[in-house]
One Martini backbone bead per residue (centre of mass of N, CA, C, O) as a GRO file, in nm:
protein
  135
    1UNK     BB    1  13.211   7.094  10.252
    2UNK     BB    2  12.937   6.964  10.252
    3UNK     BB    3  12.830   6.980  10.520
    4UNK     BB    4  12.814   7.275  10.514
    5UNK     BB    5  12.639   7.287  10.290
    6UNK     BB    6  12.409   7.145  10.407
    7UNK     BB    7  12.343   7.341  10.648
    8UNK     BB    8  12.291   7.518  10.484
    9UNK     BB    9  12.075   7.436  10.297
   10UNK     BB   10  11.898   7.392  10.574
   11UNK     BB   11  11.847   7.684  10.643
   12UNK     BB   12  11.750   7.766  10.445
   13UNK     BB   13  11.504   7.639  10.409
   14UNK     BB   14  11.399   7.717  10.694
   15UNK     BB   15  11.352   8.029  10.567
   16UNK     BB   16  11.145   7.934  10.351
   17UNK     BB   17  10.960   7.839  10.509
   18UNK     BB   18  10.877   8.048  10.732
   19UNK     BB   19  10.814   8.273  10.545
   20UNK     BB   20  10.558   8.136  10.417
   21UNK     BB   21  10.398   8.103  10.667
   22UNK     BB   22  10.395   8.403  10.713
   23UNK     BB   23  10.257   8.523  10.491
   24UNK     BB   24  10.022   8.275  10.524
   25UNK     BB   25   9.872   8.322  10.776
   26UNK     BB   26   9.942   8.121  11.007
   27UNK     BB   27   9.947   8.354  11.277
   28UNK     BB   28   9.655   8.398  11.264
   29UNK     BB   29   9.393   8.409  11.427
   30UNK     BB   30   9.114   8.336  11.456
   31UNK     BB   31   8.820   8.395  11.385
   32UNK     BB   32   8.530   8.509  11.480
   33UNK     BB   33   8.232   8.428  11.499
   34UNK     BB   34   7.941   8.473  11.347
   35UNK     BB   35   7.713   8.699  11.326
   36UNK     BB   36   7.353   8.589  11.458
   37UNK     BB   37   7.226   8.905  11.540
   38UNK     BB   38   7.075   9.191  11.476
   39UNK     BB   39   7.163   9.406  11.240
   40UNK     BB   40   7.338   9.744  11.230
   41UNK     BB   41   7.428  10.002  11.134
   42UNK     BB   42   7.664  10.008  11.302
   43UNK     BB   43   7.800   9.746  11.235
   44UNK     BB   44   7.821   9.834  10.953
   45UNK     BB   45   8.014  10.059  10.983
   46UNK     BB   46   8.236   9.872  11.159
   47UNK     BB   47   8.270   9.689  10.878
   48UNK     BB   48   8.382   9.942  10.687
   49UNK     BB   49   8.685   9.947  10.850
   50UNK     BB   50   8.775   9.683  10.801
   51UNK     BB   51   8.719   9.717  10.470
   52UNK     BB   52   9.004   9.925  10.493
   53UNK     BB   53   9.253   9.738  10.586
   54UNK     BB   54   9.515   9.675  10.392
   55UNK     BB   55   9.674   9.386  10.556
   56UNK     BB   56   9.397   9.183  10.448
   57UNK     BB   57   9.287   8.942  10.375
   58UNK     BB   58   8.981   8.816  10.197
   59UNK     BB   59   8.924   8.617  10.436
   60UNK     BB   60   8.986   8.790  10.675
   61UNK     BB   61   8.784   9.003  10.594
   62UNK     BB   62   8.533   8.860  10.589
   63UNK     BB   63   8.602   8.718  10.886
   64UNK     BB   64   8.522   9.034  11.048
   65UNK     BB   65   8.272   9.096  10.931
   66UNK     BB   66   8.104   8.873  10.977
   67UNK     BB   67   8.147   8.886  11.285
   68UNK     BB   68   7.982   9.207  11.274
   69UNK     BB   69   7.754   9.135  11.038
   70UNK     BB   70   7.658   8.895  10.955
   71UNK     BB   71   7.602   8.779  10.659
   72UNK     BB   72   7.564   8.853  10.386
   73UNK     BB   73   7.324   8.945  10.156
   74UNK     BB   74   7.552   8.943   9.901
   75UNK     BB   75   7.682   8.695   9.713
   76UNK     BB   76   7.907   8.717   9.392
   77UNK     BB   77   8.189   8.580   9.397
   78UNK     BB   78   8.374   8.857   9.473
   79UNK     BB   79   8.080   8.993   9.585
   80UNK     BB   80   7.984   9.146   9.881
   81UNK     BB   81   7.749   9.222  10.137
   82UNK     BB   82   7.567   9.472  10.357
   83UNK     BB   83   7.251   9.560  10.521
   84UNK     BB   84   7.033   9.844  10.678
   85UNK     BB   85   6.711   9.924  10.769
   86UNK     BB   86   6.614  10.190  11.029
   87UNK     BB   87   6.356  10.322  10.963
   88UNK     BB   88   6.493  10.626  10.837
   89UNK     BB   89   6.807  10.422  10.784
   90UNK     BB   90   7.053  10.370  10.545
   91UNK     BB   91   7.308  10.077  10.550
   92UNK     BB   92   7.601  10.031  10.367
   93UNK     BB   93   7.793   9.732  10.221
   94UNK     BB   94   8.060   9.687   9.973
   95UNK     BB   95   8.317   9.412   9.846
   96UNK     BB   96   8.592   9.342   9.663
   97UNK     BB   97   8.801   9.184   9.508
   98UNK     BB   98   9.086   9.166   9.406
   99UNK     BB   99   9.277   9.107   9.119
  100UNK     BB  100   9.586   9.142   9.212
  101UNK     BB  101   9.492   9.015   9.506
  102UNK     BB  102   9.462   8.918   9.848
  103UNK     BB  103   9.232   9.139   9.856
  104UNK     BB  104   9.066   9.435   9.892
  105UNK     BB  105   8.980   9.634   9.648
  106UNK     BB  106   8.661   9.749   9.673
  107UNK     BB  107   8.468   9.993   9.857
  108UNK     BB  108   8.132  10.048   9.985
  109UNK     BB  109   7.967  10.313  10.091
  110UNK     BB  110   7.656  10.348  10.333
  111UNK     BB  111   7.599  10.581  10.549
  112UNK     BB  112   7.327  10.671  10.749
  113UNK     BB  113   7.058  10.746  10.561
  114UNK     BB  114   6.869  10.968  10.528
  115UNK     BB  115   6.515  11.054  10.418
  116UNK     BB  116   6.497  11.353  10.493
  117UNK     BB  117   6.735  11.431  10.255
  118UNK     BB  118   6.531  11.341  10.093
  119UNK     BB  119   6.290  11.383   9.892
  120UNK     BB  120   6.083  11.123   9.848
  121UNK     BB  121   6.341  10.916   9.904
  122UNK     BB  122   6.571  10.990   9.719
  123UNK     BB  123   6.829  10.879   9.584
  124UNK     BB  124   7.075  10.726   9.805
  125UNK     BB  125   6.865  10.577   9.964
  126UNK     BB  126   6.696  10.431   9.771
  127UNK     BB  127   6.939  10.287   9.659
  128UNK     BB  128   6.968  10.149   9.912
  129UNK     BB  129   6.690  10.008   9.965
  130UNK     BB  130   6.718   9.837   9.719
  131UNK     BB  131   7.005   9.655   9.820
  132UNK     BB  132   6.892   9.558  10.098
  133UNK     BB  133   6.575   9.431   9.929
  134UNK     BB  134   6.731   9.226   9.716
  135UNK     BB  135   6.807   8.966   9.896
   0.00000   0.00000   0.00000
């Protein structure tokens, strides 16, 4: 009875073991290298994309959007941005991680504002023109 007991207790911690390491992502691939040619709305918009997936812990998420955006413009505890003035349009991203859960908690997008959209250049573009000049 011993034995059986014995090799019982050896499957449970093999799939306790398992199990932990499944969770704790470590059979996700590793992320690609951070992206270090010059950033593009298109680029802060497809990484505002990641930055919406919910699967994600927030190490794998800051780690896909740096491969696609690459260095946040500002990173301040657990809250990174990325942003980009191009012409007249300016493109933001901003992600803060969960309280609650090692996840992106709160996404803030500002696709593609153009300037010609507000009088005088006011509004939501300002304000994106401000955070991305900012850094």
């Amino acid at each position: 009875m011993s034995r059986s007991m014995s090799a019982a207790s050896l499957v449970l911690g093999l799939l306790v073991s398992l199990t932990t390491a499944c969770k704790s992502g470590a059979s996700e691939p590793p992320a690609p290298p951070r992206f270090t040619g010059p950033v593009t709305a298109e680029r802060v918009v497809k990484a505002g994309a990641i930055a919406d997936q919910d699967d994600l812990s927030w190490t794998r998420a800051v780690a896909l959007i740096e491969a696609e955006a690459g260095a946040p413009i500002t990173s301040n505890g657990d809250l990174r941005s990325w942003g980009v003035v191009e012409n007249d349009t300016c493109t933001y991203l901003e992600i803060e991680k969960s309280k609650k859960r090692d996840a992106v908690g709160s996404v803030s997008k500002q696709p593609l504002i153009k300037k010609a959209d507000f009088e005088g250049g006011g509004g939501n573009y300002a304000v994106c023109v401000a955070k991305v000049q900012a850094k």
